[in-house]
C-alpha positions in Angstrom: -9.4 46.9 -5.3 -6.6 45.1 -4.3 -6.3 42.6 -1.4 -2.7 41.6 0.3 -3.7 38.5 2.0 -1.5 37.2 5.0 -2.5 33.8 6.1 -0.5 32.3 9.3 -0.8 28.5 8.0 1.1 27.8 10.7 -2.3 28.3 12.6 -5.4 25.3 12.8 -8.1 25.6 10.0 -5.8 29.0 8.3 -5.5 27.5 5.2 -9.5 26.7 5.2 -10.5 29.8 6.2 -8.2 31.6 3.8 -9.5 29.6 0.7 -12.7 30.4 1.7 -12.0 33.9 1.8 -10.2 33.8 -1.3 -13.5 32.4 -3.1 -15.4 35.7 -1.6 -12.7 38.3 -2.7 -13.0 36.5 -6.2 -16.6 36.7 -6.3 -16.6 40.4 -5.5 -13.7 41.2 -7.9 -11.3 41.9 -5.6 -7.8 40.9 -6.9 -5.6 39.1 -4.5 -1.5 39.6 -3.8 0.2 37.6 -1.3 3.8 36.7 -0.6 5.6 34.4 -3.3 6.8 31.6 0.0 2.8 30.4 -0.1 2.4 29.9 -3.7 2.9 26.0 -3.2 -0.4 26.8 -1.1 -2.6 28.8 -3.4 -1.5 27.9 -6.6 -4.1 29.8 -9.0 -3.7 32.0 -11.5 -5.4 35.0 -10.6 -3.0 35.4 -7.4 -0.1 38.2 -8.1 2.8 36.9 -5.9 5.3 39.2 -4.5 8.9 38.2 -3.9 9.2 41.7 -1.9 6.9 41.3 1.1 7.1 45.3 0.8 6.0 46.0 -2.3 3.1 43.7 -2.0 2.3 45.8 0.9 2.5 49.1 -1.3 0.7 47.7 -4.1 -2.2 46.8 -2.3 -5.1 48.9 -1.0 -6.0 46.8 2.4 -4.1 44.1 4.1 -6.2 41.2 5.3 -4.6 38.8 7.9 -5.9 35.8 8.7 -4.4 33.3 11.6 -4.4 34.8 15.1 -4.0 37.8 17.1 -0.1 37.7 16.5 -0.9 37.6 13.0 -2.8 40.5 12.5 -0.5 42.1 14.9 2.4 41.7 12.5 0.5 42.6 9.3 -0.6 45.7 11.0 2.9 47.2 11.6 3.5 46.7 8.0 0.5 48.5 7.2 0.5 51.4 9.3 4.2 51.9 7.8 2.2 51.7 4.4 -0.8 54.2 5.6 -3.0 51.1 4.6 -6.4 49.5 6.6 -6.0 45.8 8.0 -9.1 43.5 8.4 -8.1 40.8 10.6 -9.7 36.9 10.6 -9.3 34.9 13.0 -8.4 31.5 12.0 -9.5 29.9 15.5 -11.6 30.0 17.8 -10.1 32.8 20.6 -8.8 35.8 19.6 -8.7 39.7 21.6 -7.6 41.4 18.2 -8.6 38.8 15.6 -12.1 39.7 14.0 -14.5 37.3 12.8 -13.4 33.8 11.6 -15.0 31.5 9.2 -18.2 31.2 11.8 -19.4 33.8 11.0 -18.9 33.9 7.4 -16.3 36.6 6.2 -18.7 37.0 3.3 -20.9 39.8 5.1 -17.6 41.8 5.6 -16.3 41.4 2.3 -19.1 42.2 0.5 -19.5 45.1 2.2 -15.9 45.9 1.6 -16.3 45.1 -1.7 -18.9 47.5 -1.7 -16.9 50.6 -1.0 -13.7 50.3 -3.1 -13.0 54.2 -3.2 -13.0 54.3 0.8 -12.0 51.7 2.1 -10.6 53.1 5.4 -14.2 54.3 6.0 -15.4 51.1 6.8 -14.0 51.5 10.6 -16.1 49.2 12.3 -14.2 46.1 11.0 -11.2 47.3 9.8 -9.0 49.5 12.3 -7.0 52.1 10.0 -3.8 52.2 12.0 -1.5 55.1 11.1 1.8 55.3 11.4 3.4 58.1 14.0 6.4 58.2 11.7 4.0 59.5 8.7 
């Protein structure tokens, strides 16, 4: 399985709760792509970065966003375009759209992600499969 993570670093305790959740996908094998601007940020190996913020987008098989309710708002355009399910994080503490943050751990969600790789979509009740009208 493949994981495009968007963090919002722009947000309070992002980049925290993003390496955290980075250390979870790893444990679970779940390889990670993210956009080739944060590589300053996450500079490990095992990271694919994407110059095309589409491609990375196509190539994956769930978008993860992790920052705020705008965040995961954004990310999910680009992956109902792409016909692929969004798990949002929330980075903070408030947040109408934004799932769980680091408090509770992402871990229980992952791993249950990781789980399922064949279906991911199925696993409605924390990721929201948004479909595009266009598709």
């Amino acid at each position: 399985m493949i994981a495009a993570v968007i963090p919002n670093l722009t947000k309070t305790n992002a980049e925290q709760v993003t390496q955290e959740l980075m250390k979870e996908l790893r444990r679970l094998g779940i390889h990670v792509c993210m956009n080739a601007a944060l590589s300053a940020s996450f500079p490990y190996r095992d990271i694919e970065f994407f110059e095309d913020f589409s491609g990375m987008i196509a190539a994956c098989d769930i978008v993860i966003a992790v920052g705020g309710d705008g965040t995961i708002i954004h990310a999910a355009k680009h992956a109902a375009l792409a016909d692929k399910p969004i798990l949002g994080v929330n980075a903070g503490r408030l947040g109408v759209v934004a799932g769980p943050g680091a408090d509770p751990p992402c871990g229980k969600l992952l791993r249950r992600v990781g789980s399922r790789p064949s279906c991911p979509a199925c696993i409605s009740c924390w990721m929201v499969p948004i479909r595009s009208s266009a598709a």
